[in-house]
Backbone as CSV, one residue per row, in Angstrom:
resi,resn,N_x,N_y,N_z,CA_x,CA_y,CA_z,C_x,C_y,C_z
1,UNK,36.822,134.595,147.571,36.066,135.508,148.428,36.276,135.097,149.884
2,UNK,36.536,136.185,150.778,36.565,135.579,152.050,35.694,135.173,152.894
3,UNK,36.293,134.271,153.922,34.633,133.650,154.284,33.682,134.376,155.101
4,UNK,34.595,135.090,155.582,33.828,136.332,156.572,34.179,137.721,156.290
5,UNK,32.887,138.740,156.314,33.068,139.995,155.971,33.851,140.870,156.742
6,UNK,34.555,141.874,155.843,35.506,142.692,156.206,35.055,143.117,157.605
7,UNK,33.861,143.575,157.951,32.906,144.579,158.865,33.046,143.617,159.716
8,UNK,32.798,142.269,159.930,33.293,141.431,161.063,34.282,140.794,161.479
9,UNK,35.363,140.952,160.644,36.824,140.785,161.244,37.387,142.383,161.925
10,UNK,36.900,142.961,161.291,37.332,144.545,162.338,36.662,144.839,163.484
11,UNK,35.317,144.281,163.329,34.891,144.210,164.389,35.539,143.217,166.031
12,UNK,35.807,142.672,165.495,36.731,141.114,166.702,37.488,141.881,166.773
13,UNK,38.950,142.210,165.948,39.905,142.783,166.111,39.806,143.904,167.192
14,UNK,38.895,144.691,166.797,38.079,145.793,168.263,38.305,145.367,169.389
15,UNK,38.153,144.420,169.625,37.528,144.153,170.904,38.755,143.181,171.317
16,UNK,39.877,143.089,170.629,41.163,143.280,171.288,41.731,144.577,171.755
17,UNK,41.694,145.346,171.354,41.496,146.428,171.826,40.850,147.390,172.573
18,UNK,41.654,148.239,174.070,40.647,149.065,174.994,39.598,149.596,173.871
19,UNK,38.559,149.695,174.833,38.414,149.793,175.919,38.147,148.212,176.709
20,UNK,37.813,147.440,175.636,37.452,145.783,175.647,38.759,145.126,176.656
21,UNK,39.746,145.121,175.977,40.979,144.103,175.971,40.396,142.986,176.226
22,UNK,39.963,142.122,175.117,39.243,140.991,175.613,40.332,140.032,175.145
23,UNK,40.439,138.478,175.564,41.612,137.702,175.228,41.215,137.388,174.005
24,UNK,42.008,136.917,173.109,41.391,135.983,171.505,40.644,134.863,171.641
25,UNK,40.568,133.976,172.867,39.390,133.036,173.350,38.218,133.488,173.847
26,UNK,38.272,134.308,174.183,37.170,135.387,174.327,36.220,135.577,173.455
27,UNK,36.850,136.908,171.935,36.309,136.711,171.086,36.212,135.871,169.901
28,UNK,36.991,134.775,170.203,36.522,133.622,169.544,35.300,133.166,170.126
29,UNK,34.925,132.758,171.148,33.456,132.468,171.846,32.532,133.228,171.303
30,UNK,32.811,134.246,171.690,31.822,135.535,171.327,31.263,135.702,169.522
31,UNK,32.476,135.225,168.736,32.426,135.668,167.631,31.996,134.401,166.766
32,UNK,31.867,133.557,167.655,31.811,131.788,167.056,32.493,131.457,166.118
33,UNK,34.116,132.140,166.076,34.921,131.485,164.901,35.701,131.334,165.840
34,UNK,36.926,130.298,165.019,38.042,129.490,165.808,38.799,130.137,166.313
35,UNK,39.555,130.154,167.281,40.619,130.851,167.753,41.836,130.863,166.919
36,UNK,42.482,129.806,166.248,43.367,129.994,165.086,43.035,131.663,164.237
37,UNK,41.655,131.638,163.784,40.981,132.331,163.142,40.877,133.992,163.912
38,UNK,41.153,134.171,164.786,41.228,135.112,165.983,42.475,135.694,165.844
39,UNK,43.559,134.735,166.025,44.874,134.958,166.136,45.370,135.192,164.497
40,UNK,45.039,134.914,163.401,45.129,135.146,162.166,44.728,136.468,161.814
41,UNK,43.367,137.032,162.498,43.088,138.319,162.128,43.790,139.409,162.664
42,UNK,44.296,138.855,163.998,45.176,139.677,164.605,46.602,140.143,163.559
43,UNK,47.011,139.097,163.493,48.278,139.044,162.677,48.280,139.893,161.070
44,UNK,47.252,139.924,160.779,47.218,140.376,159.505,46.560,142.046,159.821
45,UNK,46.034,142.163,161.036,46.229,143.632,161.072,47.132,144.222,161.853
46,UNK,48.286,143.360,162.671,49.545,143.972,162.982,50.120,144.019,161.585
47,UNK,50.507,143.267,160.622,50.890,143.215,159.618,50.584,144.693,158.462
48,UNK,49.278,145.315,158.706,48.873,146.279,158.018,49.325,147.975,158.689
49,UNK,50.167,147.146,159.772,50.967,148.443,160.535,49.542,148.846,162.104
50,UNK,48.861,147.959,162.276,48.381,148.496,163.405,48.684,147.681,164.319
51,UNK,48.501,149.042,165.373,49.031,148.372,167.066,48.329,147.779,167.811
52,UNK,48.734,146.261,167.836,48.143,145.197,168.355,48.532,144.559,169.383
53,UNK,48.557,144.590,170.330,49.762,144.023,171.540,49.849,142.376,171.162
54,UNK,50.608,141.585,171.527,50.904,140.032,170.977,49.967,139.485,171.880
55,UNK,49.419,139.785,172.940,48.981,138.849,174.093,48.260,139.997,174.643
56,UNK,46.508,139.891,174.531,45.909,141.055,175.735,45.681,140.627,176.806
57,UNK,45.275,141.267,177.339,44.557,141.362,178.966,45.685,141.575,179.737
58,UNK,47.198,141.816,179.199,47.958,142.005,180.178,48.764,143.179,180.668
59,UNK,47.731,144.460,180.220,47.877,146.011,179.973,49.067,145.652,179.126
60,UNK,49.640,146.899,179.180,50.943,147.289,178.749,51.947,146.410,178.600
61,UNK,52.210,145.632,179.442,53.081,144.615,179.792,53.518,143.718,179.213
62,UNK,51.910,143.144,178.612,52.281,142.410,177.437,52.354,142.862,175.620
63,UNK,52.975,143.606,175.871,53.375,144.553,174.545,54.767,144.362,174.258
64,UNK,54.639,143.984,173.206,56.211,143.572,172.670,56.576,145.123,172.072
65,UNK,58.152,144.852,171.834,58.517,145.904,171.484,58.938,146.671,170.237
66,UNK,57.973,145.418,169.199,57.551,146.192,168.343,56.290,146.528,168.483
67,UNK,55.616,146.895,169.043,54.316,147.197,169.467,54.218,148.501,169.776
68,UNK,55.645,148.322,170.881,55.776,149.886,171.224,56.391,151.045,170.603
69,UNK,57.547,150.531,170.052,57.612,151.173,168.723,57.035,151.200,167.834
70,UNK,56.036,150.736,167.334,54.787,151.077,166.294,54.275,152.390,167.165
71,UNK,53.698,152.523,168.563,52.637,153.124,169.244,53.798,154.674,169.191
72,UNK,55.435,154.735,169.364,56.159,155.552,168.879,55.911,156.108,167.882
73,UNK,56.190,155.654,166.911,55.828,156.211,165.623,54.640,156.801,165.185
74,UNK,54.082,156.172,165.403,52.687,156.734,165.084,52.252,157.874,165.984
75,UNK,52.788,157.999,167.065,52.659,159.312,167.719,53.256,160.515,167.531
76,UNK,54.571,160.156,167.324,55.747,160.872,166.597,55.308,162.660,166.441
77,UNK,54.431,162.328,165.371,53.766,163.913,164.946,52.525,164.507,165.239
78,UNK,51.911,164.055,166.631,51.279,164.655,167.143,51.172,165.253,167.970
79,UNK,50.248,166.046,168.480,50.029,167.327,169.465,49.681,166.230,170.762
80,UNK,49.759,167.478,172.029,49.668,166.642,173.064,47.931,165.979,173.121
81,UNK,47.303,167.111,172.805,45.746,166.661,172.738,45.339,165.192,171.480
82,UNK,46.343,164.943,170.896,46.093,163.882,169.723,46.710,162.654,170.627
83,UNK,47.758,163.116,171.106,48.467,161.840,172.144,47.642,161.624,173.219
84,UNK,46.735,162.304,173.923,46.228,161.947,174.976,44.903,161.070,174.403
85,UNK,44.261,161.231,173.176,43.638,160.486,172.342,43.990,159.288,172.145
86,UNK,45.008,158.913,171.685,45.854,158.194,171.197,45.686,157.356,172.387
87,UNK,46.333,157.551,173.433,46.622,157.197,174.485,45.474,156.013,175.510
88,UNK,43.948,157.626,175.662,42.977,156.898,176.160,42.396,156.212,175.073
89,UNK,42.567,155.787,173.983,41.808,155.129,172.898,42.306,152.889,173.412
90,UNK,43.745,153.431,173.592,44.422,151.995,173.456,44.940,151.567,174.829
91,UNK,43.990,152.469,176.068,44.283,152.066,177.442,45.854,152.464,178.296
92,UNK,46.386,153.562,177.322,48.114,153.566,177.588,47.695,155.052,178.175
93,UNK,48.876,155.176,179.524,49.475,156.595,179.817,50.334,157.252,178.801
94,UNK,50.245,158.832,178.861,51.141,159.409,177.993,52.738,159.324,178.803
95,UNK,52.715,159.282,179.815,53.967,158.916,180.534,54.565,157.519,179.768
96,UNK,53.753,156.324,179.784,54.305,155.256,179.279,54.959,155.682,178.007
97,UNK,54.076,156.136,177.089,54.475,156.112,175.711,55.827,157.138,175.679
98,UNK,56.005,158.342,176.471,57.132,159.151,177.066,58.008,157.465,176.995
99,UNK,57.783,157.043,178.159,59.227,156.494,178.845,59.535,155.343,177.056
100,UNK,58.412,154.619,176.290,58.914,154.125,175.010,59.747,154.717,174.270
101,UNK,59.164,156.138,174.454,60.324,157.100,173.067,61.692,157.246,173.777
102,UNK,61.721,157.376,174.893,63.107,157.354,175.574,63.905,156.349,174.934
103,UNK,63.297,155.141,175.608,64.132,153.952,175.119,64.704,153.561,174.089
104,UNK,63.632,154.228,173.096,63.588,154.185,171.521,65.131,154.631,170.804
105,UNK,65.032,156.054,171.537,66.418,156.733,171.688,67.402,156.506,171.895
106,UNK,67.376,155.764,173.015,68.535,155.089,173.864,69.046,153.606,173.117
107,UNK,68.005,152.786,172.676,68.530,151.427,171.645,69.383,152.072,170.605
108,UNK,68.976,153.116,170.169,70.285,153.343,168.895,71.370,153.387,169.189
109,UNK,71.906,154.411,170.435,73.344,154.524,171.268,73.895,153.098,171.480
110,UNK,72.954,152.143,172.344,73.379,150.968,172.861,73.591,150.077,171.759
111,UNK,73.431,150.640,170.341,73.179,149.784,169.405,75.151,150.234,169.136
112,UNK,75.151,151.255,168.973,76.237,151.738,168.727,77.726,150.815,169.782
113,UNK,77.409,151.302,171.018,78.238,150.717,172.051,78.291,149.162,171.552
114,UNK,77.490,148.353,171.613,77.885,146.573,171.416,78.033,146.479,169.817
115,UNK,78.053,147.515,169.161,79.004,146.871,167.918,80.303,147.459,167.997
116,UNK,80.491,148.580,168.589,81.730,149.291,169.232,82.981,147.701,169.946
117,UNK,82.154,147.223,171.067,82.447,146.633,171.926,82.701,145.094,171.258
118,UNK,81.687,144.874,170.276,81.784,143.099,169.592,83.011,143.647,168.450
119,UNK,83.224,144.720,167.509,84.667,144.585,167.136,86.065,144.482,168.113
120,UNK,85.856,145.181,168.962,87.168,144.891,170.002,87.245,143.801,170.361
121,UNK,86.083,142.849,170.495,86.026,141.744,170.987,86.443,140.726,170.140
122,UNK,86.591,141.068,168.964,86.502,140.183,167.540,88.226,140.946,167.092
123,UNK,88.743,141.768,167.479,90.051,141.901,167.084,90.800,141.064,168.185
124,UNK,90.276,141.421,169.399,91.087,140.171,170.478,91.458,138.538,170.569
125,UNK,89.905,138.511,169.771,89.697,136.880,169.228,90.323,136.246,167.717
126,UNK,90.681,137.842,166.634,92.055,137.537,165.989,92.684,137.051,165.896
127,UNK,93.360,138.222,166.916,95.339,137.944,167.775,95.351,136.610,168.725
128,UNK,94.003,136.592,169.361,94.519,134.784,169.891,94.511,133.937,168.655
129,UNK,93.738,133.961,167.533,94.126,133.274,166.698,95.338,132.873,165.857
130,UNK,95.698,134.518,165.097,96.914,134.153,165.073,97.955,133.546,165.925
131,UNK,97.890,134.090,166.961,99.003,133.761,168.131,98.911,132.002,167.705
132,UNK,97.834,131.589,168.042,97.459,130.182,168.231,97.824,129.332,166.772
133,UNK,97.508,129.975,165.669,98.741,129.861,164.339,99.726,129.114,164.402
134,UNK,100.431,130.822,164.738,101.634,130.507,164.825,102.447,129.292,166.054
135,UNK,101.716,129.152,166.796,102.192,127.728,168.134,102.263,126.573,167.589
136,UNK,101.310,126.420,166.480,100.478,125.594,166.239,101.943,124.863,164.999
137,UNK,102.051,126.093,164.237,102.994,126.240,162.956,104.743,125.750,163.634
138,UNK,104.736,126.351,164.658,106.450,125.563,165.637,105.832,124.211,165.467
139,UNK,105.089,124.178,166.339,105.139,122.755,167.268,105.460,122.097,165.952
140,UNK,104.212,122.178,165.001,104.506,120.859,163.631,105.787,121.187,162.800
141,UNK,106.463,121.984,163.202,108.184,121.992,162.738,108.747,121.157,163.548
142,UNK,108.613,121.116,165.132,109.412,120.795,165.749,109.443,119.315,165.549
143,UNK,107.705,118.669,165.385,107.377,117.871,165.483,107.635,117.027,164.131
144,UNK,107.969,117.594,162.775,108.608,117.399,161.697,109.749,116.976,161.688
145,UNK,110.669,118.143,162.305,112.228,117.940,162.853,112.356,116.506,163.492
146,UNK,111.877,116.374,164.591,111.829,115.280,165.215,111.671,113.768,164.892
147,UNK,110.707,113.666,164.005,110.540,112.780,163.202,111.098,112.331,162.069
148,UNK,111.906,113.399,161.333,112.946,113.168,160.691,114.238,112.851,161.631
149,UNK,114.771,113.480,162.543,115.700,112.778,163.589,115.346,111.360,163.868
150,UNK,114.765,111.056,164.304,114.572,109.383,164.481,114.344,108.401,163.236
151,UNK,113.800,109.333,161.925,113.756,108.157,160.704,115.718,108.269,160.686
152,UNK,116.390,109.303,160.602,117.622,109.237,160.757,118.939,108.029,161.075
153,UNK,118.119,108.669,162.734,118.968,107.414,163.585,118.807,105.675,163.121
154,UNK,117.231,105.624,162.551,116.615,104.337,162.636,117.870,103.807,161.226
155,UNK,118.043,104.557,160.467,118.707,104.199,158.774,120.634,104.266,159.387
156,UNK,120.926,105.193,160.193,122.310,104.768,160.489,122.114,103.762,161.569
157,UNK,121.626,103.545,162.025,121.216,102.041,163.014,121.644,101.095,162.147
158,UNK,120.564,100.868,161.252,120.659,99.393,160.056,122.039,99.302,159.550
159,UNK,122.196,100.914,158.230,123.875,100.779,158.104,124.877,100.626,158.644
160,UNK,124.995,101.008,159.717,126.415,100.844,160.642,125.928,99.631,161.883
161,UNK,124.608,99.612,161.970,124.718,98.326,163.166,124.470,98.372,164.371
162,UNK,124.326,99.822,164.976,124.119,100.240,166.076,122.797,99.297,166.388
163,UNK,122.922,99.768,167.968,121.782,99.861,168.742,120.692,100.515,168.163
164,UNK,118.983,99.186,167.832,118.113,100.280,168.376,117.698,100.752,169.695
165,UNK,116.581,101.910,169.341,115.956,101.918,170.327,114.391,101.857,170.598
């Protein structure tokens, strides 16, 4: 059983939320449970799909961006009078949440472009490889060759008497 009732963890959670935006030390004081305990309830109702900013008191700003894409989605299919609800409920302009869905839009393209851009980048980094192979594949011929030339010389040295070197 949990140690505290449902009706008072939604309640705290509230009051992370406008009209409050109170910090989680805040209503930890207020609520006389631990702040661990604050930040846990938080987490488990971002977790249940609600929009919780990671850090309040810092308007908008401090809204991560899954936050804002949650506050996207969930707007998605509503009328302007449900968004302006929406909106004054959680302290946000409908302009803001505008300029989120933009972006929203725009990450898929850019998503497109840098995997566009990291294969070209990754076929270039290939061909230096191979290239680098094959340099790699001479030299230890040459360097084979070579070393057989001098075990060579070293064995007609002994037999015939020559000079080393």
């Amino acid at each position: 059983m949990p140690r505290y009732s449902e009706e008072r963890r939604e309640s705290a959670v509230a009051k992370l939320l406008p009209p409050y935006n109170l910090l989680p030390r805040e209503v930890a004081a207020q609520e006389n449970v631990s702040l661990a305990t604050v930040y846990k309830w938080r987490k488990e109702a971002r977790e249940q799909g609600r929009c919780l900013p990671q850090a309040t008191g810092g308007g908008t700003v401090s809204w991560s961006s899954r936050d804002k894409f949650a506050a996207v989605v969930e707007t998605a299919a509503m009328n302007a009078q449900e968004v302006a609800e929406y909106c004054r409920t959680r302290g946000l302009y409908p302009e803001q949440l505008q300029a989120w869905r933009h972006d929203c839009e725009q990450a898929a393209g850019l998503a497109a472009q840098d995997r566009r851009r990291e294969a070209q980048e990754l076929k270039v980094q290939k061909g230096r490889v191979r290239e680098l192979e094959r340099e790699l594949r001479r030299k230890e011929a040459a360097l084979a060759e070579t070393a057989a030339l001098l075990t060579l010389s070293k064995k007609a040295a002994a037999i015939w008497g020559g000079e080393e070197k």
